[in-house]
C-alpha positions in Angstrom: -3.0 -2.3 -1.6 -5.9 -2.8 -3.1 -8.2 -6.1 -3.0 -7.6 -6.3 -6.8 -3.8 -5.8 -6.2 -3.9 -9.0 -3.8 -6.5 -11.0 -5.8 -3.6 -10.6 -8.2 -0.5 -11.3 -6.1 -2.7 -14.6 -4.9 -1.1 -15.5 -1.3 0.9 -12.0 0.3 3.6 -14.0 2.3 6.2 -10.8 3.3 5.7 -7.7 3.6 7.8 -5.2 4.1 7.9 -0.9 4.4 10.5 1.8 4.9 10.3 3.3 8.4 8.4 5.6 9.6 10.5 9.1 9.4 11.5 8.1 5.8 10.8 11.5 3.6 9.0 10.7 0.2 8.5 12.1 -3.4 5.6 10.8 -5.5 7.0 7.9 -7.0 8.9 6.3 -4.4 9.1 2.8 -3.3 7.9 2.4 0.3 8.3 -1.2 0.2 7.7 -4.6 -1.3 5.5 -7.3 -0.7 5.7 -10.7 -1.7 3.7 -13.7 -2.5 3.1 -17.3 -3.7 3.7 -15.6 -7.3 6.3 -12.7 -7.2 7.7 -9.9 -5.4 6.4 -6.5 -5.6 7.8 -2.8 -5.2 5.3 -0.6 -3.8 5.0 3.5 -4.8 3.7 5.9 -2.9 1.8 8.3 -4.8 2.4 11.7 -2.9 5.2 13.3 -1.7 5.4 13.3 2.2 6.8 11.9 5.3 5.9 8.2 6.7 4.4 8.7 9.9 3.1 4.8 10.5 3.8 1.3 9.4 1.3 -1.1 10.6 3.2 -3.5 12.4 0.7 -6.1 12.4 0.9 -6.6 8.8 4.4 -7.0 8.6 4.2 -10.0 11.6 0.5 -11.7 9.7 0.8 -10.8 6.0 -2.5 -12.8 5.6 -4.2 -9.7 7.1 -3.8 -8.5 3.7 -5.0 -11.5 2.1 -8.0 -11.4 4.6 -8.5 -7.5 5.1 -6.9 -4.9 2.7 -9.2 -2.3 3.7 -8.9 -2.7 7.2 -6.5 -4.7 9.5 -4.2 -5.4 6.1 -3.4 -1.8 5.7 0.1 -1.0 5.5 1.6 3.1 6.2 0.5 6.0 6.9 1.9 9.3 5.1 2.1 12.6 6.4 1.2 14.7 2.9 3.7 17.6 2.3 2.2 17.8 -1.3 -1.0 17.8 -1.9 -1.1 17.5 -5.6 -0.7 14.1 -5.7 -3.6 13.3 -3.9 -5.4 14.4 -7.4 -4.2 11.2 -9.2 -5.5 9.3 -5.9 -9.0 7.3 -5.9 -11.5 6.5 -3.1 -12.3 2.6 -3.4 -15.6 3.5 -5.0 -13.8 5.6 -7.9 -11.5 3.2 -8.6 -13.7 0.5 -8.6 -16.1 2.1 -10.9 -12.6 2.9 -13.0 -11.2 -0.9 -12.9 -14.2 -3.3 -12.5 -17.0 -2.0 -14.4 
């Protein structure tokens, strides 16, 4: 998620992903989190397989609170289709898109 995703959510409280092995198209939801406010789906935007969920993240949702970048990350996808990756933005793209 991004820092402007959980500047939005407020407090993440729960998260949770689909396991790794799970097989994905662009579009899919690969899990929810939820906070103080609501609960969200999360979509993965390429079709691949998951190959990681960060385990630490699901025991301390905070980390995302406190680290989405780093320690709050949540999967890892094995890309079987790379033309998703064109609709995807590096965090100084999409902060030039979204915050300027």
């Amino acid at each position: 998620l991004t820092s402007f995703a959980v500047d939005q959510l407020t407090d993440v409280t729960y998260v949770e992903m689909k396991p790794a092995g799970t097989k994905l198209k662009s579009g899919d939801i690969v899990g929810e989190v939820e906070s103080v406010k609501t609960t969200s789906d999360v979509y993965s935007a390429v079709a691949g397989e998951i190959i990681e969920v960060n385990a630490a993240a699901a025991a301390d949702p905070s980390l995302l609170n406190s680290d989405p970048y780093g320690k709050g990350w949540l999967l890892k996808i094995k890309v079987t289709d790379k033309a998703g990756l064109a609709k995807c933005l590096d965090k100084a793209k999409y902060d030039a898109q979204y915050h300027s």
